[in-house]
C-alpha positions as CSV (number, residue, x, y, z in Angstrom):
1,X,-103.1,170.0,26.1
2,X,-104.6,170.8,29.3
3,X,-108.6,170.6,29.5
4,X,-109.9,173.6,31.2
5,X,-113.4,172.2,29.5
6,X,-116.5,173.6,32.2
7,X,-113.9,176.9,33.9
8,X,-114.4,180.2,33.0
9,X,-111.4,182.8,33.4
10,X,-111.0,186.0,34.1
11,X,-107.8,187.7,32.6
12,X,-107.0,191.3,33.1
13,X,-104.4,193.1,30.2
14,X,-105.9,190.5,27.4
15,X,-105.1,192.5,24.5
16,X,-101.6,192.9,23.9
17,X,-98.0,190.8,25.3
18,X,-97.9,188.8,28.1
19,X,-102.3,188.8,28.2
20,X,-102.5,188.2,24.7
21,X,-100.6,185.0,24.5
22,X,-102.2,183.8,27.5
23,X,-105.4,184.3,25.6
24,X,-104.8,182.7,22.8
25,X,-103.0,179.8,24.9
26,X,-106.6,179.7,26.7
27,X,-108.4,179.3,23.7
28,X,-107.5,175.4,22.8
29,X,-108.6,174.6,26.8
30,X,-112.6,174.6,26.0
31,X,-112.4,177.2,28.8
32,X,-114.8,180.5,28.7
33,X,-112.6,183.5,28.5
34,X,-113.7,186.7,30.3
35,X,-111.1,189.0,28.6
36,X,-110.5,192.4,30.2
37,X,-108.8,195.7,27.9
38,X,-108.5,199.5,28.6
39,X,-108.5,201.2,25.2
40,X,-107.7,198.2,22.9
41,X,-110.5,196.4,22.2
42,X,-109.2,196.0,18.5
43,X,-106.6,194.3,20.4
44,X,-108.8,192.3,22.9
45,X,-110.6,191.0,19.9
46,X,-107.7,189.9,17.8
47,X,-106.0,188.3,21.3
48,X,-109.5,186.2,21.4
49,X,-110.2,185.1,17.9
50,X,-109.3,181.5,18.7
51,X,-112.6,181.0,21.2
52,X,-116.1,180.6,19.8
53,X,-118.5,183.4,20.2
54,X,-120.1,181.7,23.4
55,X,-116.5,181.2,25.2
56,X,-115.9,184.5,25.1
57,X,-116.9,187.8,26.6
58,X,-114.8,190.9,26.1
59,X,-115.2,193.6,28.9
60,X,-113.9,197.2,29.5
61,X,-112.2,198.4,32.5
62,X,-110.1,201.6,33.3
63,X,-108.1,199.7,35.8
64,X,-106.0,202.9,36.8
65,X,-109.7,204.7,38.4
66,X,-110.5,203.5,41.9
67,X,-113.4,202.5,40.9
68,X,-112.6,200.0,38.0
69,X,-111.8,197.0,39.9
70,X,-115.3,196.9,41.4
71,X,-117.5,197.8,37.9
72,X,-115.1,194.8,36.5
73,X,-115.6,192.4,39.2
74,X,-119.5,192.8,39.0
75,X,-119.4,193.1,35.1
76,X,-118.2,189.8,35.2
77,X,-120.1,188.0,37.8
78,X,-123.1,189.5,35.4
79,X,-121.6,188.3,32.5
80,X,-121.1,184.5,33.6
81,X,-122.6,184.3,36.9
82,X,-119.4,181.7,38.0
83,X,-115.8,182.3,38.0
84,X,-113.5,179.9,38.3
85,X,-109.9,181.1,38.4
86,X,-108.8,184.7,38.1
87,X,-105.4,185.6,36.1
88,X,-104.2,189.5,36.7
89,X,-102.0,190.3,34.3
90,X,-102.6,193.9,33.3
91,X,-100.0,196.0,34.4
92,X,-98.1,199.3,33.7
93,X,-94.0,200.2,34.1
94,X,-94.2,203.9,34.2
95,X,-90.8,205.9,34.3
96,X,-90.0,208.9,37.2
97,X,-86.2,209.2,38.2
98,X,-85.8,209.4,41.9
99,X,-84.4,213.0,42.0
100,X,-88.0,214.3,39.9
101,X,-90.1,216.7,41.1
102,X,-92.0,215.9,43.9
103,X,-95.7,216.0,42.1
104,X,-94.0,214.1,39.6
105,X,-92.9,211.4,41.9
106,X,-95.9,211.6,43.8
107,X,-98.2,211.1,40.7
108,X,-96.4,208.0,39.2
109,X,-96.1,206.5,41.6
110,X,-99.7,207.0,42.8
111,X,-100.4,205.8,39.6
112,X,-98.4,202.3,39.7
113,X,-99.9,201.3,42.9
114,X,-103.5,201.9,41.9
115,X,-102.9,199.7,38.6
116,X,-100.2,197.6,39.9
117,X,-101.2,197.1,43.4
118,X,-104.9,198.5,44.3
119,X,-106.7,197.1,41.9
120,X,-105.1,193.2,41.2
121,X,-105.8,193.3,45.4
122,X,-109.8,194.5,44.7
123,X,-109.6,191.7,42.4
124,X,-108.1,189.3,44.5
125,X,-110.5,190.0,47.6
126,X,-113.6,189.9,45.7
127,X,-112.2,186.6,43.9
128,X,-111.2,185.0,47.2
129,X,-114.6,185.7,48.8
130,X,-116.7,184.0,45.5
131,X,-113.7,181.1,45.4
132,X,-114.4,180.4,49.0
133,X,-118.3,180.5,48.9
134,X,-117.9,177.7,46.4
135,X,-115.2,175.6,47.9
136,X,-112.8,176.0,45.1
137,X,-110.8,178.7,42.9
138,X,-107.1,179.8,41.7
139,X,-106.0,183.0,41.5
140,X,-102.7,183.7,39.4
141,X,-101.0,187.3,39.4
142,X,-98.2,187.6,37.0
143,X,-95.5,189.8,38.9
144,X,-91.8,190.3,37.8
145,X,-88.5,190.0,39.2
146,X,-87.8,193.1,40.5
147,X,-90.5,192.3,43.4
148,X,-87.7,190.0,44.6
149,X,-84.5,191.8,43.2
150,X,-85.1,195.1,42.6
151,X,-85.5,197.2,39.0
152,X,-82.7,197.5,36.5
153,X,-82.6,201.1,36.4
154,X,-83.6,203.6,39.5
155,X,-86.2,205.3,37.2
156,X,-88.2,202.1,37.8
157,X,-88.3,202.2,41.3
158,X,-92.4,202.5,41.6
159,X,-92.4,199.5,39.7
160,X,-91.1,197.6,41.5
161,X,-92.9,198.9,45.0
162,X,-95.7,198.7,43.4
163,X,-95.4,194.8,42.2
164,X,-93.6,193.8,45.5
165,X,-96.8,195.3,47.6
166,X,-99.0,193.5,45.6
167,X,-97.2,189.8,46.2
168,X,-97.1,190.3,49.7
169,X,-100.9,190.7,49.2
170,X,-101.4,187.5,47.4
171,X,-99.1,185.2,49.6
172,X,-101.4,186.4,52.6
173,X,-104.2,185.3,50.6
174,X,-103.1,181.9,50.1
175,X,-102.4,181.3,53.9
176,X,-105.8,183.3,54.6
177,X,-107.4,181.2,52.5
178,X,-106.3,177.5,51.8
179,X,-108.1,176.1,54.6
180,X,-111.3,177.2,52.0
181,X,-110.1,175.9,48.6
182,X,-108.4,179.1,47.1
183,X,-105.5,178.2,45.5
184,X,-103.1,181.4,44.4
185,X,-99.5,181.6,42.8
186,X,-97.2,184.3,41.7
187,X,-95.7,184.3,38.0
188,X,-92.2,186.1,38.5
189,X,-90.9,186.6,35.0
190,X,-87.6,187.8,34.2
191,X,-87.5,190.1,30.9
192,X,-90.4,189.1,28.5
193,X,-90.0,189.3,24.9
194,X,-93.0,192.6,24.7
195,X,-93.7,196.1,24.3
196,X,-92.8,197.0,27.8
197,X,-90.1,195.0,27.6
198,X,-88.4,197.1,24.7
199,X,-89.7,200.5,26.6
200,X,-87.6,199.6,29.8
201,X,-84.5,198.4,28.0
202,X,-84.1,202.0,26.0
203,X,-82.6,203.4,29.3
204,X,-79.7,199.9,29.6
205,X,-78.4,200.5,26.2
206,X,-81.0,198.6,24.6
207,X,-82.3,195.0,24.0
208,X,-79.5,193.6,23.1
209,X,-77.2,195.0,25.5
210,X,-80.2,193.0,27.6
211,X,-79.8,190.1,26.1
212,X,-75.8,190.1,27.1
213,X,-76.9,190.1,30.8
214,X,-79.2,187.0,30.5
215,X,-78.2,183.5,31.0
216,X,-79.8,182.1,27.9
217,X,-79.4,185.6,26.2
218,X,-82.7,185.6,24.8
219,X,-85.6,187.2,26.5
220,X,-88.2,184.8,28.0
221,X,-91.4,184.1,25.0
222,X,-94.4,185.4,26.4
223,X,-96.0,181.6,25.3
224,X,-94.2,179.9,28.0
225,X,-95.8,182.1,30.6
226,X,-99.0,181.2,29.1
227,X,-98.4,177.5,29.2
228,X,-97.8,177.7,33.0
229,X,-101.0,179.8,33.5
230,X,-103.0,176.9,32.2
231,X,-101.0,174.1,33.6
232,X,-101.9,176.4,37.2
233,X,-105.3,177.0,36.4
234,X,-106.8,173.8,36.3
235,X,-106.6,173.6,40.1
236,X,-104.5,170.7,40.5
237,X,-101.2,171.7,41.7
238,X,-102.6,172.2,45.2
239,X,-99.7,172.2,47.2
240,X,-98.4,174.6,45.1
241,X,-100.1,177.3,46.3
242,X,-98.5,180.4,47.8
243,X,-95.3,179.8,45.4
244,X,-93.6,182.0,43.0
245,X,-92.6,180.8,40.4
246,X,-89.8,182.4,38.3
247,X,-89.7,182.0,34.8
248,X,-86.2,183.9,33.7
249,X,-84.3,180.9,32.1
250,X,-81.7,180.5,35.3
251,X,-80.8,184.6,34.7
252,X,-81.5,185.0,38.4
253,X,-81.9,182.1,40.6
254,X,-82.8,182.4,44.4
């Protein structure tokens, strides 16, 4: 079990999938859990049951305004006062084929950089800043593969821009930044057994025709994502920093 016993923890998306086992992974740590949701908080709560009353704060953010990075970041810092390591999970996968319409196009895509990129870098900058005033601090965004090799299918293409921008972002951080304590990684999974997941495969012939193109041919469980966000987070694996780490059982190995 790893002791997380004094940290408090950001994590964006906590309600359903990837964030909610990370949640409830967190819970068993003695960590305090700042859990952020968009419209679930039914979800949020459920995700969060495992933490006592005082571990936990659960906080709203529209993360897909341009504004909800900020009113999260300074919810938070009111809510705790300390942060300690920052997990950005929360994410979207929104569909447009190549050939739409050009508003279409235009609006998605929009769309996937403010949640997938713009706001995860707000989060990263203000994070980096308050890590760095205090000598110490980890920052873990959870990607995907298809920053490194592309989406499955074309109608996915702002996807994938959007994830790839945002871990250029964070390995500039963790040069710009070691020298001050801040320690970052990247969480590349290959296809997670979720929602989204079962969304994107509709388009491939389905999960299992998914499952036929993995090396293990079953989809990654979300809980081993969650058991490396706590091994990362307790600020040990310093030399670490900067990496990716891709969790896709061998399916695509660089």
């Amino acid at each position: 079990m790893n002791d997380l016993t004094g940290k408090t923890i950001l994590l964006t998306g906590a309600s359903r999938g990837v964030g909610r086992a990370i949640a409830e992974r967190l819970a068993g740590t003695g960590a305090t859990l700042v859990a952020h949701y968009n419209s679930s908080r039914e979800g949020a709560d459920e995700a969060t049951r495992g933490f006592a009353s005082d571990r936990v704060h659960l906080l709203p953010a529209d993360l897909s305004h341009p504004e909800g990075a900020a009113g999260l970041w300074a919810a938070t810092l009111e809510a705790v006062g300390r942060v300690d390591a920052v997990v950005l999970n929360a994410g979207i996968m929104p569909k447009v084929e190549i050939d739409a319409p050009d508003a279409e196009w235009d609006d998605t895509f929009r769309t996937a950089l403010q949640v997938n990129t713009l706001s995860p870098a707000d989060l990263t900058r203000r994070a980096a800043e308050h890590f760095a005033d205090h000598g110490e601090g980890v920052v873990v965004g959870i990607s995907s593969w298809v920053t490194h090799r592309g989406a499955g299918h074309p109608n996915l293409a702002t996807y994938a821009a959007s994830k790839a921008a945002y871990a250029a972002l964070l390995k500039t951080v963790a040069r710009a930044y070691a020298p001050r304590g801040v320690l970052t990684y990247l969480i590349a999974p290959g296809a997670v057994d979720t929602e989204m997941t079962a969304s994107s495969s509709l388009d491939r012939g389905g999960l299992d025709e998914i499952r036929r193109t993995l090396a293990m041919g079953e989809l990654v469980p979300p809980e081993e994502i969650a058991e490396l966000v706590a091994v990362l987070c307790e600020g040990r694996l310093r030399h670490l920093s900067g990496a990716t780490l891709d969790v896709n059982g061998a399916s695509y190995v660089r």
